[in-house]
N, C-alpha and C positions, 0 to 999 in steps of 0.2 A: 504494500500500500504506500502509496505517496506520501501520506503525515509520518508513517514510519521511518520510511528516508530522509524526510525531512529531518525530523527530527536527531536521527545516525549523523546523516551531515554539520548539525550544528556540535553537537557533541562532539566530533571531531575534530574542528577547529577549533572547541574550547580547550580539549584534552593535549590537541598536537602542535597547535598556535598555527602560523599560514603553512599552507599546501595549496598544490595546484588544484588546478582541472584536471588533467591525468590522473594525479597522483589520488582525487577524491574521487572520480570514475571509478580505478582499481578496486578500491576500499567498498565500496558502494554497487560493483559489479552492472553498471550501468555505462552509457554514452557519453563524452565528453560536452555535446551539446545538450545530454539530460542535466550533468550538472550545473549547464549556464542557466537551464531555465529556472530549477533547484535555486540558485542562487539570488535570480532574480525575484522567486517568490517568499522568498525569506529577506531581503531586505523590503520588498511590497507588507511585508506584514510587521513591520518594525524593529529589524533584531537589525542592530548596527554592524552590519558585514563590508568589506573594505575589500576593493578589489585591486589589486596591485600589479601594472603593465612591468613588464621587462625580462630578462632571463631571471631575475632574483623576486620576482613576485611570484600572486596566488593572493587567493582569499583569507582573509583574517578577520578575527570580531576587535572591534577596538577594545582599548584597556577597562578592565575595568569590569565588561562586560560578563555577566556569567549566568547562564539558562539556569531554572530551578525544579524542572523538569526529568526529576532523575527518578520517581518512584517506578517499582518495577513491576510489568505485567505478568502477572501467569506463567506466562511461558517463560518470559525470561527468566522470574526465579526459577521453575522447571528447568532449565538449562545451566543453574552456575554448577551442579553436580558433575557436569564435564567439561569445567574450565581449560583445566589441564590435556582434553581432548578435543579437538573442534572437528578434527576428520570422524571422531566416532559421532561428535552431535549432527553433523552435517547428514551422515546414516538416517539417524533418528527423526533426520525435518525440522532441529534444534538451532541450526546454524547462525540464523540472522539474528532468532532472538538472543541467540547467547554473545554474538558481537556487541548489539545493543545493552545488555543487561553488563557487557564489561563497560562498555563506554559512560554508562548511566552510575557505575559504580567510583569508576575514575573521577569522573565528573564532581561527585558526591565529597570527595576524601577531601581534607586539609592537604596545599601544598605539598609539606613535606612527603605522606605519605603516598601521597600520587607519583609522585618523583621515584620511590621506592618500586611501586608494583611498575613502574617502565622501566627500572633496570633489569629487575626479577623476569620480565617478560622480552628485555633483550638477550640476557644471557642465561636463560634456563628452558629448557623443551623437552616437552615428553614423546617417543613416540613410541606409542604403545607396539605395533608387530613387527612379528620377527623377520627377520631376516631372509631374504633370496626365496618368500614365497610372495605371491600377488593375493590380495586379499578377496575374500570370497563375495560371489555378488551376492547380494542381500534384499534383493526389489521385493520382499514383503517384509521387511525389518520396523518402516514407517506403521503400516496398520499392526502388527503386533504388539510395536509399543502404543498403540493406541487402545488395542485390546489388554492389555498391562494394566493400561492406567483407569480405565475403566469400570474394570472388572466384567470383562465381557466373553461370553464365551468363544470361543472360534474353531470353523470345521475346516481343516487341515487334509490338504494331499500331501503326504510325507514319502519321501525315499528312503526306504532303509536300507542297508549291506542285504540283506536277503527278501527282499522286494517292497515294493509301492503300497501304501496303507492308508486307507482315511479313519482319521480320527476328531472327535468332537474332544477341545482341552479348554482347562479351566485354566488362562494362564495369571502363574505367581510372580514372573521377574522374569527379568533379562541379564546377563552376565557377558562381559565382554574380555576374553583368555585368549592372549598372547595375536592379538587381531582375528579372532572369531568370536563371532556373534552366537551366545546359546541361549534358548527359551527355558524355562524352568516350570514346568505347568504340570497339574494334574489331568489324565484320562478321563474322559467318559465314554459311554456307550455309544454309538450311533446305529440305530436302528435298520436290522437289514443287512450290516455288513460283516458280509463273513469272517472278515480279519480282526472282529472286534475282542480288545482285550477282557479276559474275564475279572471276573470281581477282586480277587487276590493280587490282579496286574494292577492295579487303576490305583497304583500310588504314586505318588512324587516323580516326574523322570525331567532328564534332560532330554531335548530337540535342538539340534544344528539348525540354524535358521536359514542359512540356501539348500536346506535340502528338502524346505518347504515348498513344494512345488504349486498351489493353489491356496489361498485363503478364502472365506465366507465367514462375518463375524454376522448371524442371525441378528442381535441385539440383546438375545436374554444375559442378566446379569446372575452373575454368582455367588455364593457364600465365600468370601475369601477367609481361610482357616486363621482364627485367633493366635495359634501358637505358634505360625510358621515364620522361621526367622531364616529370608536368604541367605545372609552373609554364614551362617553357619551351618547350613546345608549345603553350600558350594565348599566351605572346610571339609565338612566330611567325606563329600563325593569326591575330592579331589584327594582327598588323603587315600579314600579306599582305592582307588583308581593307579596312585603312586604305588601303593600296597601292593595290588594286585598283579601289577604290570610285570613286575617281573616272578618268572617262576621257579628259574634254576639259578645256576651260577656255573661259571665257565674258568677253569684254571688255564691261563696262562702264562706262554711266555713271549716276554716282551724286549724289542734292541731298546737300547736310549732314546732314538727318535722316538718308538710306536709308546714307551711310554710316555714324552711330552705330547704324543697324541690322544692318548686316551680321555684326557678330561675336554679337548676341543671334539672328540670324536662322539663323548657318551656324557660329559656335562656334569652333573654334580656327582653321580653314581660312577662316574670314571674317576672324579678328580678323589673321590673315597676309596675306590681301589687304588691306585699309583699311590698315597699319600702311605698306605698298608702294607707296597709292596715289599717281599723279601729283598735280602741284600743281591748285589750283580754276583754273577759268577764267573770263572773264569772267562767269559768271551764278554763281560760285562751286559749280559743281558741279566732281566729281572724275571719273577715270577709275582700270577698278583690272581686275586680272585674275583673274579668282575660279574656283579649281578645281569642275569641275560633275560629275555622275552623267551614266548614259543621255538622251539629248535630253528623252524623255518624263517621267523625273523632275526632271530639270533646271528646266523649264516650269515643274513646279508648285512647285517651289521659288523661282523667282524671281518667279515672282508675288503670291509672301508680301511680296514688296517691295512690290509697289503701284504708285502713280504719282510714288514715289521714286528710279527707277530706268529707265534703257532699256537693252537687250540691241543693240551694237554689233556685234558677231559672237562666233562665226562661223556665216555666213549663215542657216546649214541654222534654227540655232537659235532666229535675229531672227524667219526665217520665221515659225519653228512657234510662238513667243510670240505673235507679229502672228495668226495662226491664232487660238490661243487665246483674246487680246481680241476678237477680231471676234466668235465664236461666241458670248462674252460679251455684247457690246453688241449685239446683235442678241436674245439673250432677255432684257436685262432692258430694252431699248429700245420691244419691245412695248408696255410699258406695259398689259397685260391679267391678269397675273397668273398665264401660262401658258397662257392660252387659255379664263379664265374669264370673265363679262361683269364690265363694270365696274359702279358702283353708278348707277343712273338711266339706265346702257345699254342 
């Protein structure tokens, strides 16, 4: 809406003193002639705005002047929760009002402390995900959190690992791990479909939120449980879950490099074993006991070691690694390229 830019625009020249047209376009994600006209309707309405011709000008409010228009709407208190985040609020639909709800906050502060949260926010950022993945689409992330807030319920097309599922859920929260987006809602019944979980299933679960393939939020509202505390149900699933993950444990041995590998390779559960390992042996390699996954991701985890490392047991394990390299050196031993001729072949 145009009073809400409005109003972003003057806040920012109270907060940031002059700035261009460009430079208040960018901010404002608008045309550089939206901001002329922006400009001219705000000095039409009395706020003393100063325009300044040359390379070293841009608009400023004269001295002195300072808007008193910093109370905050709805939404924007709903968005200071992801200050530190604006890629996740922008997900949520949060975006503008949480720029606003910062600018209205600056605006609000005594000098000094206003000074303080623009150095805090020159030199400190968060970003939440990790690393060398792209982040998951989420194009019903917006009405979920709507159904969140609501308390409303929503019939869901879900993909699971072992197929496609509709379900009617009651949802409790949103949770945002390591840049994905999970829904935290109760099961219900949906009438008619055969995948519907039975009575003993329809408790508490997590949903990956792009792997929501459909949403329909009916309107009925729900009972949201009295004693359900998210923050410590995401402690616990995540503990059980660290818990669970792993099932065995894999001895072995490791050169110098593979063990400065291990805790870049396996993270804190590596940097736990190396920290444990036995002393070097003569060839200055180490031995270490390293918590592993199912056999079959195990493999392919240690084989991110390379020829840094050998798998000592337990057996099953050596075997299926030794499996593993043989299958290996055996297609890249060809030497044909997969079965294609070689050149002057």
């Amino acid at each position: 809406m145009r009073a809400d830019r409005l109003l972003r625009m003057l806040l920012l020249l109270q907060n940031r003193g002059r700035m261009t047209a460009p430079e208040l376009a960018a901010e404002l994600e608008v045309s550089v002639r939206t901001v002329y006209r922006d400009a001219e309707a705000l000095i039409a309405s009395g706020v003393p705005l100063a325009a300044d011709r040359g390379p070293e000008g841009g608009y400023r409010l004269m001295a002195g002047y300072r808007t008193r228009l910093t109370g905050l709407t709805g939404e924007e208190a709903d968005s200071l929760w992801l200050a530190g985040m604006p890629a996740a609020a922008a997900e949520l639909g949060l975006g503008a009002g949480l720029a606003t709800a910062q600018l209205k906050l600056r605006a609000a502060l005594p000098d000094r402390l206003a000074e303080r949260t623009r150095r805090i926010s020159e030199r400190f950022h968060l970003d939440a995900p990790a690393w060398f993945r792209d982040a998951d689409p989420v194009p019903q992330l917006a009405r979920v959190a709507e159904a969140v807030w609501e308390q409303l319920a929503v019939r869901v097309h879900y993909r699971r690992w072992r197929g496609e599922v509709h379900r009617e859920l009651h949802p409790l929260g949103l949770v945002l791990k390591g840049g994905i987006w999970y829904l935290v809602a109760r099961a219900a019944a949906v009438p008619g479909d055969p995948g519907d979980p039975g009575e003993g299933e329809r408790a508490v679960r997590t949903y990956r939120v792009s792997r929501i393939l459909a949403l329909d939020i009916p309107g009925a509202r729900f009972e949201r449980p009295a004693d359900f505390d998210l923050a410590a149900y995401w402690a616990e699933v995540s503990g059980r879950m660290e818990t669970g993950r792993h099932r065995g444990e894999a001895l072995l041995r490791l050169s110098p490099r593979g063990l400065r590998l291990l805790p870049m390779q396996f993270g804190a559960v590596g940097a736990r074993a190396a920290a444990e390992a036995d002393g070097p042996d003569e060839d200055g390699w180490v031995r270490v006991l390293l918590p592993v996954e199912s056999t079959p991701v195990a493999v392919g985890d240690l084989l991110r070691l390379g020829t840094e490392a050998e798998v000592l047991g337990p057996a099953g394990l050596r075997s299926a690694v030794a499996d593993a390299v043989g299958t290996l050196a055996r297609r890249y031993g060809r030497g044909d390229g997969g079965g294609r001729p070689r050149d002057g072949g």
